[in-house]
TIDRENKE-974911 format. One record per residue: x, y negated, z of N, C-alpha, C in turn. Coordinates in steps of 0.05 Angstrom, whole numbers, padded with zeros to 5 digits, always signed. Example, Ala and Ser with C-alpha at 12.3 -4.5 7.8 and 13.67 -1.06 7.14 Angstrom:
! TIDRENKE-974911
+00264+00114+00156+00246+00090+00156+00264+00066+00156/+00257+00045+00142+00273+00021+00143+00258-00001+00157/
END
This chain:
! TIDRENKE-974911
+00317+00064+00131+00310+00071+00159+00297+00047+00172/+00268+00055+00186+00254+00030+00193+00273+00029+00229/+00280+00003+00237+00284-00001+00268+00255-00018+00276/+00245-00020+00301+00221-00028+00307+00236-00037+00331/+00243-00063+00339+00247-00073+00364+00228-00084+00381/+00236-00062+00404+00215-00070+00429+00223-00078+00458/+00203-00105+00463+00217-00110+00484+00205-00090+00503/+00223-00109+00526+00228-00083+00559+00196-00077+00561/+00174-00090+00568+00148-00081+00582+00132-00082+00555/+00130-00064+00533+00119-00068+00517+00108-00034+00513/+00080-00028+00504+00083-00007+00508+00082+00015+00490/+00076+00033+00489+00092+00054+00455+00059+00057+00447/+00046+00047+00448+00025+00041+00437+00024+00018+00415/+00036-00001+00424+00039-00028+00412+00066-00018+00394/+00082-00005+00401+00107-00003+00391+00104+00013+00356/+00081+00037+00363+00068+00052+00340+00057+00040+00316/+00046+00017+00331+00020+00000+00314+00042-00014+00295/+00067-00026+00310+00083-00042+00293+00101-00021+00266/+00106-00002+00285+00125+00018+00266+00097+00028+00239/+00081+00033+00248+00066+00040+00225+00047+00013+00203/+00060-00011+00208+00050-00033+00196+00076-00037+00186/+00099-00035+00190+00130-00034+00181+00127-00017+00151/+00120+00013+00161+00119+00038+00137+00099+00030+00119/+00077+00024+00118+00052+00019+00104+00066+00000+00083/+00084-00026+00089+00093-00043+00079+00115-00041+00062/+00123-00014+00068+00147-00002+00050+00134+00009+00022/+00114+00022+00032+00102+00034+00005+00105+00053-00003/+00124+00072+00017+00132+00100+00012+00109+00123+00014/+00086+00116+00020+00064+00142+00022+00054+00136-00010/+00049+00104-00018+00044+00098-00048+00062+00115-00067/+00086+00106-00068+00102+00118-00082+00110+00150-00082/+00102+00159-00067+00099+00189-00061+00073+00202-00072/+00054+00190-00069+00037+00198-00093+00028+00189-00118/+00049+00168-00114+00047+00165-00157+00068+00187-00163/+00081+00196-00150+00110+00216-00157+00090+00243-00166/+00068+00247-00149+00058+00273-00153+00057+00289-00177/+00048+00278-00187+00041+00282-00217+00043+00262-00243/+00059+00263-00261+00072+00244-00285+00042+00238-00294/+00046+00209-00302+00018+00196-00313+00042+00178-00346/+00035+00187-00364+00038+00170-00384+00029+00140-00379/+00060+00120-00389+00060+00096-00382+00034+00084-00399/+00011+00100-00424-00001+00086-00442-00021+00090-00418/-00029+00108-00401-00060+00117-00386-00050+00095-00363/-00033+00094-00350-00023+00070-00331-00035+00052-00336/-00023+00034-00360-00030+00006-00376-00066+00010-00371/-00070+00026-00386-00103+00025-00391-00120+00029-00353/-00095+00036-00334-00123+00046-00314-00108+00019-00296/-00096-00003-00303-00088-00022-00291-00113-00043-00298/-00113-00039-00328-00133-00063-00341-00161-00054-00338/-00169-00033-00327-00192-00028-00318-00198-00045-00292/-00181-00038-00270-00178-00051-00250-00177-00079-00251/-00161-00092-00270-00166-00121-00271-00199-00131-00278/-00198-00117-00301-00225-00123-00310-00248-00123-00285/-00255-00103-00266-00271-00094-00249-00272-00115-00228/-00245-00128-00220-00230-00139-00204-00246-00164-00210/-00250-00176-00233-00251-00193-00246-00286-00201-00249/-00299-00169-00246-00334-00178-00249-00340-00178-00217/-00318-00172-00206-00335-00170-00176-00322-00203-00164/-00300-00214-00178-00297-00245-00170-00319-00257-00185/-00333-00255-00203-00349-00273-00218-00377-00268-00206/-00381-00252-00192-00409-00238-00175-00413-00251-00151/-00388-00253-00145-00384-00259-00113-00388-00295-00119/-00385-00307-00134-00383-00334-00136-00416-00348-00151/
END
């Protein structure tokens, strides 16, 4: 359960922004859609090291 403490003159605008930077940080919308559908731990491994790799020509590009 997220609590979001707000002070007295603060306003539910600011109060939203914090509650939904709270949830984002939990990771529960992430984890709700890796749940969707089962991915074999071997296609995981391989679509991780893709990402590194990719991760990896766009640091060497940028430099």
């Amino acid at each position: 359960m997220l609590i979001v403490p707000i002070k007295e003159n603060e306003s539910i605008d600011k109060a939203l922004k914090k509650f939904k930077k709270k949830f984002e940080k939990t990771g529960a919308v992430k984890q709700l859609r890796s749940r969707q559908a089962f991915e074999k731990p071997s296609v995981a491994r391989r679509t991780e090291v893709k990402k590194a790799v990719y991760k990896a020509q766009m640091n060497r590009s940028e430099d």
